[in-house]
C-alpha angles and dihedrals in degrees: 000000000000116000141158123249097209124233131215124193089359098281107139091170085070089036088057095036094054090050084051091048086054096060096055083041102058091037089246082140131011097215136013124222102205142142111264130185116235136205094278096051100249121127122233133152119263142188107239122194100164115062087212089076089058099082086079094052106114102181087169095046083125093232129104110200091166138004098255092215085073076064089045095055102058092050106049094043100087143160115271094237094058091066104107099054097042118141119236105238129198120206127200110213145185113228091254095043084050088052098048090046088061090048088051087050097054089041080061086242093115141028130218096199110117080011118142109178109193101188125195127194116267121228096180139281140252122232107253088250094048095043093055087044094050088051112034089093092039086080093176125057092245090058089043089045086054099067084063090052094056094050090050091044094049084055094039085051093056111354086194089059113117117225113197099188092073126095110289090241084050093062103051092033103132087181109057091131123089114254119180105003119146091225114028130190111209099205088149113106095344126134095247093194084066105041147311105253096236112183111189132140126309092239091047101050090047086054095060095036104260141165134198126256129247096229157016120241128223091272093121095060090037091062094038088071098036097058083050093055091054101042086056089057099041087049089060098043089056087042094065099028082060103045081045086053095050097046094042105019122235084278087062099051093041092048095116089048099132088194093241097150098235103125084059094042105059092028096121084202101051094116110180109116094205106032112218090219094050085056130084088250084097095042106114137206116248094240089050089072100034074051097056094044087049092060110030090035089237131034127195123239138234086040136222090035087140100046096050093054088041090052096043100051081042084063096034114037090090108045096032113131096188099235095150107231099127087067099048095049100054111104080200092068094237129161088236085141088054098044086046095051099038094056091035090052086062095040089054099041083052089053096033085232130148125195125224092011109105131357087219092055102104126234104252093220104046088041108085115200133185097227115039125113091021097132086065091060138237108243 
């Protein structure tokens, strides 16, 4: 069903946190996942049981702090004898957490059983340090909430218009729709004053009291030219990370990298339970490095920083979602997102894959197929 959420005073964040209350309300779901603001202003996600503590979730605070499906992920992976008295969780997701979390699913790293996604249009983040700086003189939420609706409005506005203070992935994001929620709601190109487009299931609608709605709005034209807009920018953006990979190698552009681990840390899709390079497989023995300088007259430390990246985008170009993360991580300031993305955008044209968009959708490299690569011969 379509329906409309209504909306009083303009304020679309009570409008949406109402709709979220009645969930928990109606026992639609047992628990939210959803990103709340805390006391310090900063913005995590959080399990929420009471719909009282609601009233500090801020899904559109335009930061990303985390990719929520990392969060996913530890609470739907559960014990098999827990699975009668699962809850039933809903997450509230942005369209490139929700995408993470399906490629999580199919890396067998999350579950969707008991799983309710409720996705809402992105219209770009904020980096942690500029969010803070964009709100430390907002001191109430509707001042803070304001910061999202100009963003919205300026997009609303010219959806073809370019905004250069938001996150690097943000920019070049050709996705920021929802495709495939359970619950989705349309703020693209909707009149907000009169109601925020919410498509979810028939029996749940029914359960919170809901009617459809009379019509669609122009989202669909709305997102039509601002996926161009971004794909304009991101094409860009390859174009030159490739032309500077060719010129200084991937061991150029990642020079400054100190080794500190962060990309992978915060990479909601990094999927290897033990990490080689967390184990004692790369601790060397004193001699190992006065022998490498010894024969190559100078030899880097830390050690292995190549082959960690290389390992790393080896494990990730197919199933990154480019949600940006490992750039905003590294404390070094490198384009680890772009180089990621502009070599994954080739790796998944060659195998016609596209990550987050179906959980039937097979993994390329763990399908095996009789007929593939044949134009490139057998002898």
């Amino acid at each position: 069903m379509r329906t409309l959420i209504p909306v009083d005073d303009n304020d679309v964040l009570a409008a949406i946190r109402g709709f979220l209350k009645s969930l928990l309300e109606t026992g639609a779901v047992d628990l939210l996942l959803v990103p709340v603001e805390t006391q310090t202003g900063a913005v995590n996600p959080m399990l929420v049981a009471d719909p009282d503590q609601l009233d500090a979730a801020d899904p559109l605070a335009p930061v990303m702090g985390i990719n929520a499906a990392r969060a996913v992920s530890r609470v739907t992976i559960r014990e098999p004898q827990d699975r009668d008295t699962r809850p039933r969780i809903g997450v509230v997701l942005r369209p490139c957490e929700l995408r993470a979390l399906i490629e999580l699913v199919k890396l067998k790293q999350a579950s969707l059983d008991d799983l309710v996604t409720i996705g809402l249009d992105c219209a770009g983040t904020y980096d942690v340090p500029d969010y803070a700086a964009k709100t430390q003189k907002r001191k109430t939420p509707k001042t803070k909430a304001r910061l999202w609706r100009d963003l919205y409005d300026k997009l609303a506005a010219d959806p073809a218009a370019s905004n250069a203070a938001l996150r690097d992935a943000c920019q070049m994001c050709e996705k920021p729709h929802v495709e495939g929620a359970d619950i989705t709601l349309e703020l693209f190109g909707a009149d907000l004053s009169a109601g925020i487009p919410v498509t979810l299931p028939d029996e749940m609608a029914e359960k919170l009291g809901l009617r459809p709605a009379k019509k669609k709005g122009p989202r669909a034209g709305f997102v039509k030219k601002l996926v161009a807009q971004r794909k304009r920018v991101r094409d860009a953006r390859f174009g030159e990370m490739r032309q500077r990979l060719e010129e200084e190698g991937i061991e150029g552009v990642f020079a400054a990298c100190v080794r500190c681990h962060n990309c992978m840390t915060v990479c909601p899709i990094c999927y290897c339970k033990t990490c080689l390079f967390q184990s004692a497989l790369y601790d060397r023995e004193p001699m190992q490095y006065a022998n490498w300088a010894r024969s190559k007259g100078a030899s880097r430390l830390l050690a292995d920083t190549m082959l960690f990246h290389l390992t790393r985008l080896n494990h990730m170009a197919l199933s990154c979602v480019g949600c940006g993360m490992c750039t905003s991580g590294c404390p070094a300031d490198l384009p680890v997102g772009l180089v990621f993305r502009a070599i994954g955008q080739q790796v998944q044209e060659a195998f016609d894959y596209s990550p987050g968009h179906d959980t039937e959708e097979p993994l390329p490299l763990v399908t095996f197929q009789e007929d593939e690569w044949m134009e490139v011969g057998t002898g």
